[in-house]
C-alpha positions as CSV (number, residue, x, y, z in Angstrom):
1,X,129.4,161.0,112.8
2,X,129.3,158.2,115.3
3,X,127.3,158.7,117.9
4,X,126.4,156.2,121.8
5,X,123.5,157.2,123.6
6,X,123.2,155.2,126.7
7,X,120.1,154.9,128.6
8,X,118.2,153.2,131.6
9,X,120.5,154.8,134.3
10,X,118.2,156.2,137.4
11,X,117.4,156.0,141.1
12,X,117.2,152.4,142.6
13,X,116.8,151.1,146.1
14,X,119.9,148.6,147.6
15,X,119.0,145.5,145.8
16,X,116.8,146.7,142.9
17,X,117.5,146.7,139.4
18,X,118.2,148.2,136.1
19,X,119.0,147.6,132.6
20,X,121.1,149.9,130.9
21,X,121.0,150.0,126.6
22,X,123.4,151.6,124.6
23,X,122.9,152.5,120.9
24,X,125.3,152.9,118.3
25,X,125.0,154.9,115.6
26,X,126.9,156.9,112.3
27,X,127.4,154.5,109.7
28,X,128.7,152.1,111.6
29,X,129.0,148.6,109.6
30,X,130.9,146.6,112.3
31,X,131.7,147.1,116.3
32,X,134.7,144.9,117.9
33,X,134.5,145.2,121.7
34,X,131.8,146.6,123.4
35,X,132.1,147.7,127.0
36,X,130.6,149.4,130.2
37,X,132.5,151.4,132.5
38,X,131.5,153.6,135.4
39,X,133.1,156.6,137.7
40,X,132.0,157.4,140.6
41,X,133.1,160.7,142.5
42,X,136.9,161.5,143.3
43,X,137.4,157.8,141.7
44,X,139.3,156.4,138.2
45,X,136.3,155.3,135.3
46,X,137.0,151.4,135.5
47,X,135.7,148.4,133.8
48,X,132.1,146.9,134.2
49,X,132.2,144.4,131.9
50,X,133.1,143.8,128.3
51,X,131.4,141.6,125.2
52,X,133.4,141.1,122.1
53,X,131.3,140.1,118.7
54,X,131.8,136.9,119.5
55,X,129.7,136.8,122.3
56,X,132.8,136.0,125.1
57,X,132.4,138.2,128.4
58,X,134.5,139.5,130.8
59,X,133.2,141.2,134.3
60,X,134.9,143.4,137.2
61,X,135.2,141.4,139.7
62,X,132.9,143.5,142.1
63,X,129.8,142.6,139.9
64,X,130.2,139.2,138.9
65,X,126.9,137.3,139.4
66,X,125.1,140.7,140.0
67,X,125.4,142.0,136.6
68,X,125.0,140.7,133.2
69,X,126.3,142.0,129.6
70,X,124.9,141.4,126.0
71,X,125.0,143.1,122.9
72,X,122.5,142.6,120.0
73,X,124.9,143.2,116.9
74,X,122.1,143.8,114.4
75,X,121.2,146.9,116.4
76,X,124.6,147.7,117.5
77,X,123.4,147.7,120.9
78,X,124.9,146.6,124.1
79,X,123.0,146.0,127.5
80,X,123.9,145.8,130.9
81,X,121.2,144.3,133.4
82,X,122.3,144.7,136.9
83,X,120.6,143.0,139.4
84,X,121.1,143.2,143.6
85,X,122.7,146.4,142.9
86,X,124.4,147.9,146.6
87,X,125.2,151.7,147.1
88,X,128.7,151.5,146.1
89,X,127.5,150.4,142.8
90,X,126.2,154.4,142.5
91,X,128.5,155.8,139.3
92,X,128.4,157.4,136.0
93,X,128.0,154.3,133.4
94,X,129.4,154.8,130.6
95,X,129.2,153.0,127.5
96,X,132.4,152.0,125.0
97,X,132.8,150.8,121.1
98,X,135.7,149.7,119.3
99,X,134.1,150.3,115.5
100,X,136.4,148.8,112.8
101,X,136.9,151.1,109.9
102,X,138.9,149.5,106.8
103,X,141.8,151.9,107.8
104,X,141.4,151.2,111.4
105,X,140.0,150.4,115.0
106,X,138.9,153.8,116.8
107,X,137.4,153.5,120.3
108,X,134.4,155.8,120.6
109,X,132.6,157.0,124.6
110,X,128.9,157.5,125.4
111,X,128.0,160.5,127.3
112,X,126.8,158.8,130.6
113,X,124.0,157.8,132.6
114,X,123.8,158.3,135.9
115,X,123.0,154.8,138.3
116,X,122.1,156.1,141.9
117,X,121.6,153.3,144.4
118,X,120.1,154.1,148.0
119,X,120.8,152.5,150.9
């Protein structure tokens, strides 16, 4: 069963930051595209920022230069270090993989972590 456990979410002043990690798991031999998204209240989940296994980015444009994606494809792990983060950055983070199957490509969600920034 594939599993993504994100972590690293918390409570952070305006202009502090965090790393989130996200770990892949369930037999997983090879991950496409992986992603963070967030939602914050009453709003759509949109795009963070995306890394395919290449290596090639892509970033909201809300947190481009803040924020900063990477993946380790050894561990099946993607990060997202956020840096000068500003209250309207607070959202659920969520973390998403595109695993290839032989049969297919089958996007699978993390549960969540929550980023809370302060003013």
């Amino acid at each position: 069963q594939v599993q993504l456990v994100e972590s690293g979410g918390g409570l952070v002043q305006a202009g502090g930051s965090l790393r989130l990690s996200c770990v892949a798991s369930g037999g997983i031999f090879n991950i496409n595209t992986m992603g963070w998204y967030r939602q914050a209240p009453g709003k759509q989940r949109e795009l963070v920022a995306v890394i395919n296994s290449g290596g090639n980015t892509n970033y909201a444009d809300a947190v481009k230069g803040r924020f900063t994606i990477s993946r380790d494809n050894a561990k099946n792990t993607v990060y997202l270090q956020m840096n000068s983060l500003k209250p309207e950055d607070t959202a659920v983070y969520y973390c998403k993989g595109a695993v290839v199957w032989s049969w297919s490509t089958r996007d699978y969600w993390g549960q969540g972590t929550q980023v809370t920034v302060s003013s």
